[in-house]
C-alpha positions as CSV (number, residue, x, y, z in Angstrom):
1,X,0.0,0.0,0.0
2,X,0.9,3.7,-0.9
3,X,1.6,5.8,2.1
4,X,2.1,9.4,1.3
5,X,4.7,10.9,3.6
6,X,4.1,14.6,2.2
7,X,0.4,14.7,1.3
8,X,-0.6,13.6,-2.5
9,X,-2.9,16.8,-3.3
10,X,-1.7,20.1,-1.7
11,X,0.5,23.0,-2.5
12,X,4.1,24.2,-1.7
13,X,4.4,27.2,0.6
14,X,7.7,28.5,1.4
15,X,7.8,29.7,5.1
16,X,10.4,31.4,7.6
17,X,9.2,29.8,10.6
18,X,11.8,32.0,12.9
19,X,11.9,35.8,12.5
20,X,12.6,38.9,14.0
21,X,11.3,42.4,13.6
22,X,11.9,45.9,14.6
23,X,9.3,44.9,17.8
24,X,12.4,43.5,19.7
25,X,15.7,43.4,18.1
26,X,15.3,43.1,14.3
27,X,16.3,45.7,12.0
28,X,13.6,45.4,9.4
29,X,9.4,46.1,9.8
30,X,7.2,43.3,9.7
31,X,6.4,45.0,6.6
32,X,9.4,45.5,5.4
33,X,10.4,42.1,5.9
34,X,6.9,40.5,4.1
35,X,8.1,42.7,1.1
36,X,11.5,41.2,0.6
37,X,10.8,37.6,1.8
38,X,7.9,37.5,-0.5
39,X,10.7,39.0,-3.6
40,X,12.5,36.0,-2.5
41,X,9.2,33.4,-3.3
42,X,8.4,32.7,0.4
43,X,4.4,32.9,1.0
44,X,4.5,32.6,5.1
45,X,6.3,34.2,7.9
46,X,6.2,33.8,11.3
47,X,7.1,36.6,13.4
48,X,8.8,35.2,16.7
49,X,10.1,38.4,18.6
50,X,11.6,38.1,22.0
51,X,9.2,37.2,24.9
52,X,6.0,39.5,23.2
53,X,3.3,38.3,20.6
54,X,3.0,40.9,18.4
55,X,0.4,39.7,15.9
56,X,0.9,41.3,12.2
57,X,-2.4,39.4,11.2
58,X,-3.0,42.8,8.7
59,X,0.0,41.2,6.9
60,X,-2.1,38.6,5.5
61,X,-3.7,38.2,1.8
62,X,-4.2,35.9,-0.9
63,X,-0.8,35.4,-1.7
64,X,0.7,36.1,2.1
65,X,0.3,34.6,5.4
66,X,1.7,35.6,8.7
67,X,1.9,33.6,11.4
68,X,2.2,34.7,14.9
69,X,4.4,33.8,17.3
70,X,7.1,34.6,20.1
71,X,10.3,32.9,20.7
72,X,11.3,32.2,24.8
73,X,14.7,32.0,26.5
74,X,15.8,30.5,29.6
75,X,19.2,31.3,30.3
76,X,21.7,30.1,33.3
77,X,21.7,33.2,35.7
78,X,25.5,32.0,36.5
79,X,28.3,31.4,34.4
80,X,29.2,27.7,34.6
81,X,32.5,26.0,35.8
82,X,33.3,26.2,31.6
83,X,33.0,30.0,32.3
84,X,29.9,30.6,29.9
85,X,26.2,30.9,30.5
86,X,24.2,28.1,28.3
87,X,20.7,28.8,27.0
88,X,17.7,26.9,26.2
89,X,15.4,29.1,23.1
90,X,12.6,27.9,21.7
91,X,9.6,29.7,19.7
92,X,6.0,29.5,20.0
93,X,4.1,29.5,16.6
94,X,0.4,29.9,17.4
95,X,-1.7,27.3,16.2
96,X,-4.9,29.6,16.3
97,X,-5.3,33.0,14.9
98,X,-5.4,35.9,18.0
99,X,-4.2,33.4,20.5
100,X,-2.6,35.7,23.3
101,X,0.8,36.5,24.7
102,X,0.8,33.8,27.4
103,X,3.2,34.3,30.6
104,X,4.4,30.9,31.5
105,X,5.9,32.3,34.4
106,X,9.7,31.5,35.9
107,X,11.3,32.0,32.8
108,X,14.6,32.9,34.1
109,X,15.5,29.2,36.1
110,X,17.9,26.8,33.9
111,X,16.6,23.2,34.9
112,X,15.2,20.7,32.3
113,X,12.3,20.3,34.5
114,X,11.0,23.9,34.3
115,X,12.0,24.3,30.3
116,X,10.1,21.0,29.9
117,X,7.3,22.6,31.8
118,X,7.1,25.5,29.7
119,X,7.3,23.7,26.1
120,X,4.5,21.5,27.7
121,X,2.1,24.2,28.9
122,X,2.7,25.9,25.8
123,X,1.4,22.8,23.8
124,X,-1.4,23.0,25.6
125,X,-2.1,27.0,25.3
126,X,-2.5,25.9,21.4
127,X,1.1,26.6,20.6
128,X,3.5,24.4,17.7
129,X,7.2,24.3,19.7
130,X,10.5,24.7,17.9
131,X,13.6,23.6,19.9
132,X,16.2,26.5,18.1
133,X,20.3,26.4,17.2
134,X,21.1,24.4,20.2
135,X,25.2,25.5,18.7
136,X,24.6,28.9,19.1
137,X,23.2,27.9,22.7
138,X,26.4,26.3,23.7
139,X,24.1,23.1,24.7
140,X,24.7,19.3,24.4
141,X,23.3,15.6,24.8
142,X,22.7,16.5,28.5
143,X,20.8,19.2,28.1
144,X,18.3,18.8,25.0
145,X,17.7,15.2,25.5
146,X,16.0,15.9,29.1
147,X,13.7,18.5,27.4
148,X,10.1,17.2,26.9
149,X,7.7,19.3,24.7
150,X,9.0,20.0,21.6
151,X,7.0,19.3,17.8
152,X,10.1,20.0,16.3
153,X,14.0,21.4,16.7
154,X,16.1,23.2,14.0
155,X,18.0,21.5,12.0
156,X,19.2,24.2,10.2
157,X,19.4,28.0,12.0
158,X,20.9,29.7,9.2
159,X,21.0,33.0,10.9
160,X,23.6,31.2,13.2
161,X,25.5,30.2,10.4
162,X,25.7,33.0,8.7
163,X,27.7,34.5,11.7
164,X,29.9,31.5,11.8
165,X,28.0,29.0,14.0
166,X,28.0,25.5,13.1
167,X,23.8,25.2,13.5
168,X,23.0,23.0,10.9
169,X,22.6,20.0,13.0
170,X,21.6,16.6,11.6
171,X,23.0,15.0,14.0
172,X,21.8,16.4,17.0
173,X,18.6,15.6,15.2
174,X,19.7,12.1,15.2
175,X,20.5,11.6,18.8
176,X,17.1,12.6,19.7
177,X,15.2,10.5,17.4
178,X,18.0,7.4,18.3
179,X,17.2,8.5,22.2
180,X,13.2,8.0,22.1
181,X,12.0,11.7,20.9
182,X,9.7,11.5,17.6
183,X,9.9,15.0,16.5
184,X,9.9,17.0,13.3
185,X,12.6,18.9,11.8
186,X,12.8,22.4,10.6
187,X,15.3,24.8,8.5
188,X,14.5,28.6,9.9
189,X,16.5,32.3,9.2
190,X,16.4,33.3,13.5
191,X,17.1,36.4,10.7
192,X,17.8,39.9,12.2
193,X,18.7,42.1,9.6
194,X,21.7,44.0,10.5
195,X,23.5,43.5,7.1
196,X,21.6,44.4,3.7
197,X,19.8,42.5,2.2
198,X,22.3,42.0,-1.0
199,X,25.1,41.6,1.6
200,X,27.2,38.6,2.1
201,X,26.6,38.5,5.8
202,X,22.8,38.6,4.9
203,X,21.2,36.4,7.8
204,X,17.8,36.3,5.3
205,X,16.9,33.4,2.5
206,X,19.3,30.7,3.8
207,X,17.0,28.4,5.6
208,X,12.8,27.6,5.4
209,X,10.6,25.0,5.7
210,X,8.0,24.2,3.1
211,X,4.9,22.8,3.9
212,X,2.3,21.4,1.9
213,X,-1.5,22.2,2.3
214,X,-4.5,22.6,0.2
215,X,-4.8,26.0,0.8
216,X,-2.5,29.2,2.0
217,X,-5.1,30.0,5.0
218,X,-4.2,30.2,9.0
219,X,-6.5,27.0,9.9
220,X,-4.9,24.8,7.2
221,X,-1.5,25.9,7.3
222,X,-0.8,25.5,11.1
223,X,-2.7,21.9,10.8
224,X,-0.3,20.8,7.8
225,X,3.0,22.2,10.8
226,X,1.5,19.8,13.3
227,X,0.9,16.5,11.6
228,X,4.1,16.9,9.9
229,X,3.2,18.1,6.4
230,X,6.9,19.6,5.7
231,X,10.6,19.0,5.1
232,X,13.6,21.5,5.5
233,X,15.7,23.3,3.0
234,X,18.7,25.2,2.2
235,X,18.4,24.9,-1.5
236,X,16.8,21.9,-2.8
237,X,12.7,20.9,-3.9
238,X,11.6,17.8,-2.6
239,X,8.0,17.0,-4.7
240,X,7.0,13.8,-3.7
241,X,8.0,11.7,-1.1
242,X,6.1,8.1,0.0
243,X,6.7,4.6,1.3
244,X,5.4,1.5,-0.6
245,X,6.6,-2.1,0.2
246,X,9.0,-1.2,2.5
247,X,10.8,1.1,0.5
248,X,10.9,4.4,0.8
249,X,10.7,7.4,-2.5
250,X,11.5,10.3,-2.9
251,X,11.7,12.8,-5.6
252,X,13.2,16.0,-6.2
253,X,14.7,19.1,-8.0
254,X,17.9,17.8,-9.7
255,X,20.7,16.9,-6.8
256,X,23.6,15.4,-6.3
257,X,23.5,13.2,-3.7
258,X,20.8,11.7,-1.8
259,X,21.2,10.0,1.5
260,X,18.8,7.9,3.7
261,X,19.4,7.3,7.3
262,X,17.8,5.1,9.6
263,X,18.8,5.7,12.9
264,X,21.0,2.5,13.6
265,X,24.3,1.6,12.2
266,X,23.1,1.5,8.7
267,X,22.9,4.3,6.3
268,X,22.5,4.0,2.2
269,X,23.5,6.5,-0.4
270,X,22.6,7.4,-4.3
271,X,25.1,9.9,-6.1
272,X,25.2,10.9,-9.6
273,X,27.3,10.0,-12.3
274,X,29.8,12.5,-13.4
275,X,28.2,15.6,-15.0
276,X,25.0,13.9,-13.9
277,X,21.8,14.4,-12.0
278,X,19.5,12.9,-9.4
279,X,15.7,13.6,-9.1
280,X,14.4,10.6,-7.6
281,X,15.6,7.9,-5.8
282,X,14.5,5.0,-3.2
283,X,15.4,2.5,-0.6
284,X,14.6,-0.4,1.1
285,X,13.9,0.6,4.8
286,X,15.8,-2.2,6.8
287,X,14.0,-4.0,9.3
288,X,16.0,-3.5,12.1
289,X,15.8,0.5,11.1
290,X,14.5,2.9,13.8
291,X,13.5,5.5,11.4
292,X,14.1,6.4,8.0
293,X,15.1,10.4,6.5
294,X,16.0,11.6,3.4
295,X,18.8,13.9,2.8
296,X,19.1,15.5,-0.6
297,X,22.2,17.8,-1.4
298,X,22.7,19.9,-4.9
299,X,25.8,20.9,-5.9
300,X,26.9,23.5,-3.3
301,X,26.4,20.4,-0.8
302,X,23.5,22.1,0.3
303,X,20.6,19.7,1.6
304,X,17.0,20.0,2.1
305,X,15.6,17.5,4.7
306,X,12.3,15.7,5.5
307,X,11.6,14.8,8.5
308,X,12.0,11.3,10.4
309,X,8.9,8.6,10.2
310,X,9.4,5.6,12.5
311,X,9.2,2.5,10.7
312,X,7.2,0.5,13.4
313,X,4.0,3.9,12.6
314,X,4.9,3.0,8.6
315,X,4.3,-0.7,8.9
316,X,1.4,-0.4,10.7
């Protein structure tokens, strides 16, 4: 039996799931930055400032959708026996329009139990949680595996990298799907403007997440982000991706490589001849597999993601 992994009918919105504007420390107007993203073919935005839901619901039209959102940090009010403080950020992508600002309360106390406590009530305040650039954040294994409450964590954070951090992440990814957590991935921008927008140091257009729905509406979209109805890019298309017979498919824009990982010691690979191209591929999931992604990266190396499915839900 087909199972469809992105949905069969739908379309392909191009979204910046992390974003800040000049209502906390972003150099750019919500309106500003709809204006250029759009320029740059993305159809959603979701503006995450700092600790404040400031909904820019008069953004949206036919062709536009903005999201709201806030993104939270808990920080370590003392600076650690490695001399740094870590911190724990995460944004809150409202699943229903003119959902508040909520205060979670204790927002300054560094323990996994209260973090885990705030993804958790926000989940249940109607929020979609993103665990963000745990690089930047300076933390590890320890740290993100205790954290309970997430839908999904960046795999990419390109406004990280485009400052030097090393935040895209498979394989942090990795550990938590190995470790028990089934959650989705993401590629965001975390963009704040203070370069041009033709600049080099640019922190816009690197990383988004397209999702697939029927329609580009508030309702629809924020349904498609919590079943899963996405993958994560920094360059490349992925247009159709399902699992038949125990293999999965996938195909895509032309590539150069395209990996499949499973989450045990087994991974499988597909690269293209010399002067060559990829746009489809597929593998047989191995039995003893704990999940199964797709990576596909063009010629800059560049990859666009899906997220993991967990082979005992696809043999169901």
């Amino acid at each position: 039996m087909k199972k469809y992994l992105l949905p069969e009918n739908g379309n392909f919105y191009k979204a910046n799931l992390h974003c800040h504007s000049t209502f906390s420390d972003g150099a750019w107007t919500p309106e500003e930055l709809k204006e250029k993203y759009m320029r740059h073919g993305y159809s959603i935005i979701a503006f995450t400032d700092h600790r404040t839901l400031h909904s820019q619901s008069h953004l949206t039209d036919d062709s536009f959708l903005a999201l709201d959102g806030y993104e939270i940090d808990v920080t370590e009010q003392e600076t650690n026996a490695n001399g740094y403080r870590k911190t724990c950020h995460f944004c809150l992508i409202a699943v229903n329009e003119n959902t508040p600002h909520v205060d979670f309360g204790d927002e300054d106390t560094y323990t996994p139990e209260n973090i885990s406590r705030i993804m958790n009530e926000a989940r249940e305040k109607g929020f979609f949680v993103t665990y963000n650039h745990p690089n930047w954040s300076l933390e590890d294994f320890s740290d993100y595996i205790n954290y309970d409450g997430m839908h999904a964590m960046e795999i990419c954070n390109y406004g990280c990298i485009a400052v030097g951090y090393q935040d895209y992440v498979p394989m942090v990814y990795d550990e938590m799907l190995r470790y028990g957590k089934r959650i989705f991935c993401v590629a965001t921008d975390d963009n704040h403007n203070r370069h041009s927008e033709d600049s080099l140091y640019c922190d816009s257009f690197g990383g988004w997440t397209v999702i697939k729905a029927e329609k580009l509406d508030y309702k629809t979209v924020t349904k498609a982000l919590t079943v899963g109805s996405f993958y994560a890019s920094q360059g490349p298309e992925i247009k159709e991706l399902w699992y038949e017979d125990k293999k999965i498919h996938i195909k895509t824009s032309p590539v150069k490589k395209i990996d499949f990982v499973f989450g045990s010691r087994r991974a499988e690979t597909r690269i293209a001849e010399k002067d060559g191209w990829l746009t489809e591929a597929e593998c047989l999931v191995p039995d003893d597999s704990i999940f199964v992604r797709v990576s596909a990266k063009d010629e800059k190396g560049l990859p666009a993601d899906t997220n993991a499915y967990f082979v005992d839900e696809l043999n169901k």
